[in-house]
C-alpha positions in Angstrom: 112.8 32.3 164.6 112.9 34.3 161.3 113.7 38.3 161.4 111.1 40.4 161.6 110.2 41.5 158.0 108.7 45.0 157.0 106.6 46.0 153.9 107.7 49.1 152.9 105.6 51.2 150.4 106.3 54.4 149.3 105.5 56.6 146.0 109.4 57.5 145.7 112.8 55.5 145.6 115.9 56.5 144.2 116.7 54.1 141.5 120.7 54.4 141.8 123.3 56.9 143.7 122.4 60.3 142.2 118.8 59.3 142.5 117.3 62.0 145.8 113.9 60.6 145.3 113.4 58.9 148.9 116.8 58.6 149.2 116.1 59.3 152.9 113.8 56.2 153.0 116.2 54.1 151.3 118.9 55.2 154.2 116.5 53.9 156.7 115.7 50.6 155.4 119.5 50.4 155.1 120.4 51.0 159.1 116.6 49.1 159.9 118.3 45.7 158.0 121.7 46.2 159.8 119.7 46.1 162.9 118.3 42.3 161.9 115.0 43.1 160.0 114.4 42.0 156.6 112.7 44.7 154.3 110.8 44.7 150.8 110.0 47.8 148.9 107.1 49.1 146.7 107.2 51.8 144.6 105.3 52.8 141.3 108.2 53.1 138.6 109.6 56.8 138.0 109.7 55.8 134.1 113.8 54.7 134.9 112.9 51.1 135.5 110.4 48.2 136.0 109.7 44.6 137.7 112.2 43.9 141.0 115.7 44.6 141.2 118.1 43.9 144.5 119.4 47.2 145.6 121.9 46.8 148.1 120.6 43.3 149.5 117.0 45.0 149.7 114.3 43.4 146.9 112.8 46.4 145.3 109.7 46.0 143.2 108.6 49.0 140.2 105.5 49.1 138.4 104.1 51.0 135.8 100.5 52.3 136.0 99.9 53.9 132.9 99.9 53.3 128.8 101.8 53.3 126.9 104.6 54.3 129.6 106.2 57.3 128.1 102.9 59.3 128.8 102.9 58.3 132.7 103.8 61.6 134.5 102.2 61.5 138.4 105.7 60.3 139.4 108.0 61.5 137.3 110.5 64.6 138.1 111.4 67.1 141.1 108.5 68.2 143.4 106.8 64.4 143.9 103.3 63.4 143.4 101.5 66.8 145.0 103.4 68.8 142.3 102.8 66.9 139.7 99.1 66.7 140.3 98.8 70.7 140.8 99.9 71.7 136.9 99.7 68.6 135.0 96.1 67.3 133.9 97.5 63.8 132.7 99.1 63.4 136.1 95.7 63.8 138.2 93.7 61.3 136.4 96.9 58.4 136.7 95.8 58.7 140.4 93.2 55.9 140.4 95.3 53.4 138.1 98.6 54.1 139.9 96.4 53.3 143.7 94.9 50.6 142.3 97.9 48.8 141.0 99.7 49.9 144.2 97.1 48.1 146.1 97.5 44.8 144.2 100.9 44.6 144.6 101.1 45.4 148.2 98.2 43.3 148.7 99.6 40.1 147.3 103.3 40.3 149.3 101.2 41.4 152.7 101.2 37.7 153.2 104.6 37.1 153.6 105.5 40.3 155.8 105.2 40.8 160.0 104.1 44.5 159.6 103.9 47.5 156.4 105.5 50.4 156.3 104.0 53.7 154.5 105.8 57.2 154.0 103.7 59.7 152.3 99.5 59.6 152.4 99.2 58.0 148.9 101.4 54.8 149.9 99.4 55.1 153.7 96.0 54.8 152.1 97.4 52.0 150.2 98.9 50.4 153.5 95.9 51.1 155.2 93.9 49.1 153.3 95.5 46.3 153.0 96.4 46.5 156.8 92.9 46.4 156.9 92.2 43.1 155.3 95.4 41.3 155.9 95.6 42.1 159.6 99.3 42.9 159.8 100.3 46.8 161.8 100.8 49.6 159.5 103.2 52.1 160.4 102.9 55.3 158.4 105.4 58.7 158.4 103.8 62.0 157.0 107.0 64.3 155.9 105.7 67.4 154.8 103.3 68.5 152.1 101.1 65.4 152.4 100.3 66.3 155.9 100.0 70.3 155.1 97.6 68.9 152.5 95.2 67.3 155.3 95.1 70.4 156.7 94.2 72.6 154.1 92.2 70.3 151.6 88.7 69.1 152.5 89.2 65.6 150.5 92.7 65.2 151.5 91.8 65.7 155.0 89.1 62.8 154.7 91.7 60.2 153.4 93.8 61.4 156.2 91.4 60.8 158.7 91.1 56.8 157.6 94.9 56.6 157.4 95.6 57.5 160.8 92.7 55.8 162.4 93.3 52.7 160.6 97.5 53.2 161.5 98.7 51.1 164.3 101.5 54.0 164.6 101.7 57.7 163.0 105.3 59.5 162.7 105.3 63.1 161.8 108.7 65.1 160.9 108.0 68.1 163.0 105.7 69.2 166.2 103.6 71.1 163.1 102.9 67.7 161.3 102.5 66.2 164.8 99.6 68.4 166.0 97.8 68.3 162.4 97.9 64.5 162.6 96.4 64.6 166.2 93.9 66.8 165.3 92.7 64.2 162.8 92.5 61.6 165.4 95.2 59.4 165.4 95.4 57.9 168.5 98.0 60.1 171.0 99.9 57.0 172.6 100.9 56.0 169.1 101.8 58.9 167.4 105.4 60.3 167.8 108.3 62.3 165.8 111.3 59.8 165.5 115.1 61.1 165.1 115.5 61.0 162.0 119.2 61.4 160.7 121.8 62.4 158.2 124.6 60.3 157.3 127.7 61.3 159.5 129.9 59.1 157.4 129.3 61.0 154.2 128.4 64.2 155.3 131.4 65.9 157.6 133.6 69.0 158.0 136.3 69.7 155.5 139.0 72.0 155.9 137.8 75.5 153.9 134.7 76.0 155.7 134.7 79.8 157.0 138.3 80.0 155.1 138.9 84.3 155.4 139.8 86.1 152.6 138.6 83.3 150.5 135.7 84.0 147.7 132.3 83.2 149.6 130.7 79.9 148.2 127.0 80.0 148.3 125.0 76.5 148.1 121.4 75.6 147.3 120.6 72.2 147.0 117.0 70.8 146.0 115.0 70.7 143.5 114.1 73.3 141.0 110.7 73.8 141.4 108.5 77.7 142.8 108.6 76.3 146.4 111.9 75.6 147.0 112.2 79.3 146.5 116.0 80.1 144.5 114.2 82.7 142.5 114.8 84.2 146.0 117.7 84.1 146.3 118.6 84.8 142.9 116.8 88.7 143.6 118.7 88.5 146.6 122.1 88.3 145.2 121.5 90.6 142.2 122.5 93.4 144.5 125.8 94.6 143.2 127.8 94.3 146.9 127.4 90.5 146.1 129.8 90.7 143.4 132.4 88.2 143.3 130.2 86.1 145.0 130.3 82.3 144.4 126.7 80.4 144.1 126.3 76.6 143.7 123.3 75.0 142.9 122.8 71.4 142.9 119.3 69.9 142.0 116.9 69.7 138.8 113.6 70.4 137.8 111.0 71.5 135.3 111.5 75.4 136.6 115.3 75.3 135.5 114.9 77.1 132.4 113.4 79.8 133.8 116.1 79.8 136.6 118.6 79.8 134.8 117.1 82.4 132.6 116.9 84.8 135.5 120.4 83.9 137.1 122.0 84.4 133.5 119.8 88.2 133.7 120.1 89.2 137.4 123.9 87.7 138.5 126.1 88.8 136.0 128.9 89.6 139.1 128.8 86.4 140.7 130.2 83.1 139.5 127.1 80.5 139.1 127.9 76.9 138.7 125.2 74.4 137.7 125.5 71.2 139.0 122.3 69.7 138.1 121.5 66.3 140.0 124.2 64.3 141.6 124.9 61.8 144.3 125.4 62.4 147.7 129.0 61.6 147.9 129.3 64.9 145.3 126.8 67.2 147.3 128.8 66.6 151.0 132.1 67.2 148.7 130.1 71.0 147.3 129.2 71.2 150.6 132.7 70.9 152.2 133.8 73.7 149.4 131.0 76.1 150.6 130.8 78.7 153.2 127.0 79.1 153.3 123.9 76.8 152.2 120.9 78.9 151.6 117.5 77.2 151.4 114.4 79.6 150.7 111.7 77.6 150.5 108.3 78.2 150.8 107.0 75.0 152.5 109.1 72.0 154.2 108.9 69.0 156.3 112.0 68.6 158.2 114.8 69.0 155.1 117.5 66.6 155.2 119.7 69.5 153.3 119.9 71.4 156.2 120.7 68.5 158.2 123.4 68.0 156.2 124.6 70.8 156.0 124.7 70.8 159.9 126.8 67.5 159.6 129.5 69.2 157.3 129.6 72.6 159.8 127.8 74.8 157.7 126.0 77.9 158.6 122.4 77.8 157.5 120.4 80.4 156.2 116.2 79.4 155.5 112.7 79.9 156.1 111.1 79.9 159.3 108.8 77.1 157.3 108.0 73.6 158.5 110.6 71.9 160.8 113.3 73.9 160.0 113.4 76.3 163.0 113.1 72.7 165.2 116.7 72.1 163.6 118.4 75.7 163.4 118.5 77.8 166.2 118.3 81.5 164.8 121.4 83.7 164.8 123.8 80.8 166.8 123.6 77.9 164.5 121.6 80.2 161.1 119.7 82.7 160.4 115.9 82.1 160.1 113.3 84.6 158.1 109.9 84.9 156.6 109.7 83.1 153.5 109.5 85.3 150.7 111.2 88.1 152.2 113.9 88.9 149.8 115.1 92.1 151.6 115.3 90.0 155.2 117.5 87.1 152.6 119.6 89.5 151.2 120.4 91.0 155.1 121.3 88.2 156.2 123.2 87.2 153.6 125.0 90.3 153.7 126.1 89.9 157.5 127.4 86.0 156.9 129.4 86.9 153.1 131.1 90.0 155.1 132.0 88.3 159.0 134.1 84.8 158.3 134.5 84.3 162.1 130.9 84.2 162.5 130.0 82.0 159.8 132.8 79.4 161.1 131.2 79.8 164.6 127.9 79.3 163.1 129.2 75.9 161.5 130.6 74.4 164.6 127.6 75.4 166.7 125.2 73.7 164.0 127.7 70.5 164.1 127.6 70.2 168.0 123.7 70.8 167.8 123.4 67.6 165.7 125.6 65.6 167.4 123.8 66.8 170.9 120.5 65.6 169.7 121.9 62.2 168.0 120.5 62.8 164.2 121.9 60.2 162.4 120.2 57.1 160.9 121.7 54.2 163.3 119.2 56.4 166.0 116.3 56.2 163.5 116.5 52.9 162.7 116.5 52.2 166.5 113.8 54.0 167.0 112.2 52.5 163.9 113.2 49.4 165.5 111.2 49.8 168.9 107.9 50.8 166.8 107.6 47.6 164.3 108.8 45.4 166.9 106.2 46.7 169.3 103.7 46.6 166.6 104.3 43.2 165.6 105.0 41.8 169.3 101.0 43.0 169.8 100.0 41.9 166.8 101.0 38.0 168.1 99.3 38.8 171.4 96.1 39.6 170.2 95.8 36.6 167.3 97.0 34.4 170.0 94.0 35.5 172.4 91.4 34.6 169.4 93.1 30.9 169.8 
């Protein structure tokens, strides 16, 4: 009996270790194959490579849907496919090309797969069409602006609709995502949030976290784009008691000029580092050297940062935005507030720089929290696990009872 083999399509995957595009999904199909299943990936090329290329034992397969290639831009650069789309003319109109190449390609390896696997709505209208004709399950996850997009766009709710109707199982990132997809009618016995994890192995406590006396080391990590919000926290900490203040920021995007712009304006007394895109062995090393992570965004789906961040012990400080109060408990594992409230950032920011003790409590608390509720990727993949096998198990049940 061959291993069960899973069709994976999805609009991002990193392309090598400092890649963060979908480096989440590329972690599950990881723990999903130590557990016995064989995987294939899909992806429309992020201008960094093309054709099929093994990437740790998994066959992943980049294509290009525009010419000549150096003008393709729907998914190139921080921010993903809904970004792009929203300021770049060039990028909206790729939209049909890039589906319907994405659709030939999953199309023509459906045959050779027990079920498909879609993260994001693009790659689950994709899926769900070929599920369609092929007959195989489709799984799909929705992870954060895709599914806020169902809910406040007419067309985008349409496509929705067919996706999770036509989905033999919907996972959602947070109980907000959840009840949005519901509401669009996928069915309730097959629609679920799965654990999904951090890596415990690379992200864990070092020894300086919460160290008095020591400089406080601020982190943001993610990309720089409006919604993720460091403008924030760069008004935040131009207040003058933050001097001497350390801030680390670790990402890239096409708002970095400007960021850097107002950083270089507004935070003459602290110490700002640039760290610009690296992989994640680098970001749980930052992360071991900081005291705080700070993530202001503006919308989320369940950020792996702050899992992360969790993982290594460190106090969190965010948005009350997607999934995030799901993960941090306000004022015992962070400290939670409305985004776009600088005055509410800087507060808070104020009480974890000045109180050592209660940042170091903060840290342990988070770590315990993630360890209590089992987020890490061997509990995905199980999870994962029971779904396709499931899906394909009643799959052969019903072609059989056509025999």
């Amino acid at each position: 009996m061959h291993p069960p083999k899973i069709l994976v399509l999805t609009t991002t995957y990193p392309v090598n270790e400092t890649d963060w595009a979908g480096a989440f999904i590329h972690n599950l199909v990881l723990a999903l194959r130590r557990r016995g299943f064989e995987l294939e990936v899909i992806a429309p090329s992020n201008g960094e490579g093309y054709g099929s290329q093994f990437i740790d034992g998994v066959r992943v397969t980049r294509f290009g849907y525009f010419w000549p290639r150096s003008l393709e831009r729907l998914t190139k650069g921080a921010g993903g496919i809904p970004e792009n789309m929203s300021r770049d003319f060039l990028a909206r109109i790729q939209v049909i090309p890039m589906m319907a190449i994405f659709f030939l390609k999953s199309l023509l390896r459906s045959g050779r797969v027990d079920a498909i696997y879609s993260n994001w709505m693009g790659a689950g209208l994709v899926g769900s069409i070929v599920s369609r004709i092929s007959g195989k399950p489709m799984v799909v996850s929705f992870r954060g602006d895709d599914g806020y997009l169902a809910r406040d766009n007419r067309l985008w709710r349409i496509f929705t609709k067919f996706v999770v109707r036509q989905a033999y199982f919907v996972t959602a990132v947070n109980s907000e995502l959840l009840e949005i997809m519901r509401g669009l009618g996928a069915n309730p016995s097959k629609l679920g949030i799965p654990r999904f994890g951090v890596d415990t192995s690379v992200f864990f406590p070092g020894t300086e976290n919460g160290n008095p006396g020591a400089t406080v080391r601020i982190i943001f990590v993610g990309s720089l784009i409006p919604k993720k919000g460091l403008q924030d926290l760069i008004n935040a900490l131009a207040d003058p008691g933050f001097r001497g203040i350390s801030l680390t920021i670790v990402g890239d995007g096409y708002y970095s000029e400007y960021l850097k712009a107002l950083a270089k304006e507004k935070l003459g007394h602290c110490k700002v580092e640039w760290k610009g895109l690296t992989a994640p062995k680098e970001v749980a090393k930052l992360m071991r050297q900081s005291d705080i992570l700070v993530l202001p965004s503006y919308t989320e789906g369940s950020p792996n940062v702050v899992k992360e961040a969790m993982a290594t012990a460190l106090p969190v400080i965010s948005t009350m935005v997607g999934g995030i109060p799901e993960l941090v408990c306000h004022e015992k594992t962070g400290l939670l507030y409305k985004p776009g409230d600088i005055g509410a950032l800087r507060g808070w920011l104020f009480k974890l720089a000045s109180d050592p003790h209660l940042r170091k409590e903060m840290g342990l608390l988070s770590k315990k929290s993630l360890e209590k509720a089992g987020l890490n990727w061997d509990v995905t993949a199980l999870d994962f696990a029971e779904i396709f096998s499931r899906a394909i198990r009643e799959r052969g049940l019903k072609s059989r009872s056509f025999d």
